[in-house]
N, C-alpha and C positions, 0 to 999 in steps of 0.2 A: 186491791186488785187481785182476781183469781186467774191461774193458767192451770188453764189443765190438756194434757198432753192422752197421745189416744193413738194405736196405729192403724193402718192401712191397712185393708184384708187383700190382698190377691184380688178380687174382683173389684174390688172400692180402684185400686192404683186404673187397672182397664178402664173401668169407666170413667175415669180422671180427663188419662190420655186419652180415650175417643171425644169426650166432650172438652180438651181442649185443642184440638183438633175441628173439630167442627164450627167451634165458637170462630176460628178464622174463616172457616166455608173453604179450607187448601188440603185435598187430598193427600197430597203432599207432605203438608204437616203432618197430618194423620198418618201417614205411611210412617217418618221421622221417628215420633214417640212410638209406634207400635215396634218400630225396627228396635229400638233402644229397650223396649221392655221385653223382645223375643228374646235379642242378646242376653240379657239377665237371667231371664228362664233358663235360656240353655247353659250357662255358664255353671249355675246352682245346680242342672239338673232334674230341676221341674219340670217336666216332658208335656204333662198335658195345661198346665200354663203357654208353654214355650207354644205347643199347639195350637192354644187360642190364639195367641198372637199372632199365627203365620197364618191360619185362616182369617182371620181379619184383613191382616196386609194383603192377603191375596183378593177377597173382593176389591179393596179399594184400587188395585192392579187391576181387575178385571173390569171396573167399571170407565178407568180409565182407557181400556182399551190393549194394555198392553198384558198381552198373552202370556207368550213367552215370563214375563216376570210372574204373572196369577199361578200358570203353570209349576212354576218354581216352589213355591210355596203351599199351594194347595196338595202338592204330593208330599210334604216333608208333612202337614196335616193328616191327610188320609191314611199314613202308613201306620199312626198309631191308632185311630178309629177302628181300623180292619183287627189291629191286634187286643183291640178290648172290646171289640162289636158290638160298637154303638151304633145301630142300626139308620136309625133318623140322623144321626148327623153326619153317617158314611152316605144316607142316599142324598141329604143337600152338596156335602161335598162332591161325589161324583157325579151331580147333575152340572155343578158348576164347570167340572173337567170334563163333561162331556161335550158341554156349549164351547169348550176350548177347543176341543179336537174338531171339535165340525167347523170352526170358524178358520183355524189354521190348513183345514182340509186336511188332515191326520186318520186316515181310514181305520188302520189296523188299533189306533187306542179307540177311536168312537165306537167301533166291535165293540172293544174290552168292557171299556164304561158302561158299555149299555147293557151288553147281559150280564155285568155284575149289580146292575142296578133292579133289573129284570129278577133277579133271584135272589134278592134281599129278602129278609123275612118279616113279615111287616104287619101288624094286629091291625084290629080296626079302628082303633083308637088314635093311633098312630098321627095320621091327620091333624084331629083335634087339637091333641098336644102339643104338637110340635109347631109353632106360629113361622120360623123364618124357612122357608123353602125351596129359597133358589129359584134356579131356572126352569128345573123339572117341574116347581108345582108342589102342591101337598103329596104325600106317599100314599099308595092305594094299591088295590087292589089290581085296579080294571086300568091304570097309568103303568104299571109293572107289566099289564099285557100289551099296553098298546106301544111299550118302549119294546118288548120282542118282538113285535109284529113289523114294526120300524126296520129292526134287523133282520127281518128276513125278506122286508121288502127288498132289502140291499142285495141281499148274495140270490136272491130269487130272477129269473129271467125274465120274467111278468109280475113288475111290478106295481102295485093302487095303491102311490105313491106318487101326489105329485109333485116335479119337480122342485115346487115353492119349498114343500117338505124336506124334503132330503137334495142336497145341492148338486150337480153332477158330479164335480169331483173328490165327492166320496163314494160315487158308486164304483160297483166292481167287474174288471172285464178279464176276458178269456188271455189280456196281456200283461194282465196285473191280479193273478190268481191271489187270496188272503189266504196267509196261512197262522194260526193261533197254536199257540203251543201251552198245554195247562201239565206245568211239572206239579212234583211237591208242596212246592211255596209259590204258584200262582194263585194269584186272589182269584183267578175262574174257578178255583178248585171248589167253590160255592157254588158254581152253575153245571159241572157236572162232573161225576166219580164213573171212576171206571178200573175193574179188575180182573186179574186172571186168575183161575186157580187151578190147578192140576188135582185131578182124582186120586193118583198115587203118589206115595212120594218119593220113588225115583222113578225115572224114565228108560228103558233099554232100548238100543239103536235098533232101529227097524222094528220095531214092536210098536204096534196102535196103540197111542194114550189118549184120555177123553178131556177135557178141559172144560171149564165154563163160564164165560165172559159176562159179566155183571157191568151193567149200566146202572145209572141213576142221574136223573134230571131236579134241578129245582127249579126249575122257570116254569111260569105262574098257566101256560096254557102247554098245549100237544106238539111237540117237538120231533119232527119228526128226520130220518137219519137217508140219506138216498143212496148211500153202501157204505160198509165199515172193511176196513184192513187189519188183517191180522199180520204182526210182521215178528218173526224172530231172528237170533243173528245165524240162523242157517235158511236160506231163501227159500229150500226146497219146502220148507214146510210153513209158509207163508197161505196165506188166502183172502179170497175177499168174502164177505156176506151182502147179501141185497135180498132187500123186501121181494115176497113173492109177487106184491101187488104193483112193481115197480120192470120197467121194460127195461132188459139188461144195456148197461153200458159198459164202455171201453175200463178194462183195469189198466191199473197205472203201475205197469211192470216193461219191464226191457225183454227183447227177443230172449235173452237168454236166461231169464227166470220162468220159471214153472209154474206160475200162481191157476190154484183152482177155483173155482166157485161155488158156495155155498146160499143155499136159499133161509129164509126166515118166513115167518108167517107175516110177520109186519115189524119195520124198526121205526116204532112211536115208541117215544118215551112218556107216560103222564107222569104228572109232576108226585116228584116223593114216590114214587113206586119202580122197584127194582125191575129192569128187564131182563133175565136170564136166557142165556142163550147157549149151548153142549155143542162140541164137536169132535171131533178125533183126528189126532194128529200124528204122524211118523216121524219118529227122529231118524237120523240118516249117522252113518258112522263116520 
């Protein structure tokens, strides 16, 4: 009689646990051993094993229905994708969190999701290779436009979008303004950069200084801006900029700030291409 002995690779154990999980047809199950093999992962320190695991347990959450738990897990997933950018399986993931947010009616993440999925950077190849997709579909080109087009259908006041498309209550109203905040370490920081620089390097009180406001877009079509705020922590020298081509509206200042206005020739951004924008500023003492 011979025995011979042989170990398990990390992806042999996975596909263990999902095929005996499935051999019952109990999601359930399948959640059980996937839960028990995360544990392991993350105890060891394995991060991107640990990761498989929680993206798995999170479809079988989502298939089930239940959000809130998919939710749970598909971000403990995502967080590492974003930090080794894996492109194809940051946009299945975030397409899967995106069908969360729109299902739970989650406005301000269906935003998120969507223009970081919008400004993914995605070859043509893309597609092909990648066989499991999620909800969003294969990755493209022209699915990256029609996912901003989506979001602009939202914040837009005319929108050709219908209802079926986007649910009411994700849309956006004059009582429930969206506001998106892109720091240092927001994963928007993908969907657009923005900086100041100063021409000299120091500034003297009451003495005009010129600055220069630098945009960049990565979303796949014409992004366009319908006024920008400049705000520093002395109000006096605060302003807004708006498209020449654009009919002025209300700035968002209190009686007792001074905000001026500033014209541009156009605030489109095209995609990958810097928009530069100079002005001159007074410090006050």
């Amino acid at each position: 009689m011979f025995f011979c002995t042989c170990s398990l690779t990390d992806e042999d154990f996975i596909r263990y646990a999902i095929a005996e999980g499935k051999r019952f047809q109990d999601s359930f199950e399948i959640i059980a051993l996937l839960k028990k093999s995360y544990e392991i992962y993350t105890g060891l320190k394995a991060l991107r094993m640990a990761s498989y695991c929680a993206f798995q347990m999170a479809k079988e959450y989502f298939s089930l229905g239940e959000i809130k738990n998919a939710k749970q897990y598909f971000n403990y997933a995502v967080s590492l994708y974003r930090h080794e950018g894996w492109t194809t399986l940051l946009w299945e993931i975030l397409g899967y969190l995106r069908e969360c947010s729109r299902r739970d009616g989650s406005l301000k993440e269906f935003v998120e999701y969507s223009l970081e999925m919008a400004a993914l950077p995605m070859s043509s190849g893309d597609s092909v290779a990648y066989k499991e997709c999620g909800p969003a579909g294969p990755p493209s080109f022209q699915k990256r436009e029609i996912i901003q087009k989506e979001v602009v259908g939202l914040v837009a006041v005319e929108s050709g979008f219908p209802s079926s498309d986007v649910e009411k209550n994700l849309r956006i109203t004059g009582d429930s303004p969206l506001h998106l905040e892109i720091d240092l370490v927001s994963p928007l920081r993908v969907v657009l950069l923005a900086s100041v620089a100063f021409h000299e390097q120091a500034v003297k009180p009451d003495m005009p200084a010129k600055i220069t406001l630098s945009l960049l877009s990565h979303l796949p079509a014409l992004f366009e801006i319908d006024a920008l705020d400049v705000q520093f922590n002395q109000s006096e020298c605060n302003f807004t900029i708006q498209g020449s081509q654009r009919t002025p509206s209300a700035v968002n200042a209190t009686s007792e700030d001074s905000y001026r206005v500033e014209s541009a020739p156009a605030l489109v951004l095209s995609t990958d291409k810097w928009l530069r924008l100079t002005y001159d500023v007074k410090s006050c003492r």
